[in-house]
N, C-alpha and C positions, 0 to 999 in steps of 0.2 A: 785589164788588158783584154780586148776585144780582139783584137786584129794582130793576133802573134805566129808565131811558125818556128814549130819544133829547129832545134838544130844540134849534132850529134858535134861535142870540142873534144879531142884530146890535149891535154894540160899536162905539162912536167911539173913531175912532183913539188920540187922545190917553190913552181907556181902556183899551187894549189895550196901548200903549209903556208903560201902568204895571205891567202885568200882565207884561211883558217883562221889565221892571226886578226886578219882586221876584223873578222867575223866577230874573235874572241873579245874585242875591242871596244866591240856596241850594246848601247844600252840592253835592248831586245836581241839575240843573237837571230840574226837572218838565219834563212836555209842560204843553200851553198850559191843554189838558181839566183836567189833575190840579192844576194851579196854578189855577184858578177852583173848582173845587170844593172845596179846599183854603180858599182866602180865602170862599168861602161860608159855609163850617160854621163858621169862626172868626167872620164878623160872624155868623148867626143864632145860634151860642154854642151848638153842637151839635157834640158829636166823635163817631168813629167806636163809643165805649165807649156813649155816651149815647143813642145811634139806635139799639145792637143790646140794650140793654134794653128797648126798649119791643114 
């Protein structure tokens, strides 16, 4: 990630224990950063292939 820009989220708890969970869920456990951005691309329906085409 070349071309990123910091951003400051507050997240309710209950939303963060789920971000936990799916964390807990994966092979490799992501950090917390790479598990939300991870679940970002998957709901906006963007993957890393489809971002560095454009």
């Amino acid at each position: 990630m070349t071309d990123t820009e910091r951003i400051i989220l507050n997240i309710p708890k209950e939303m963060l224990e789920r971000i936990d969970d799916f964390r807990r869920k994966q092979e490799v456990i992501p950090s917390r950063a790479a598990a939300i951005r991870h679940l970002l691309e998957k709901s906006l329906g963007t993957s890393k292939k489809e971002t560095s085409k454009k």
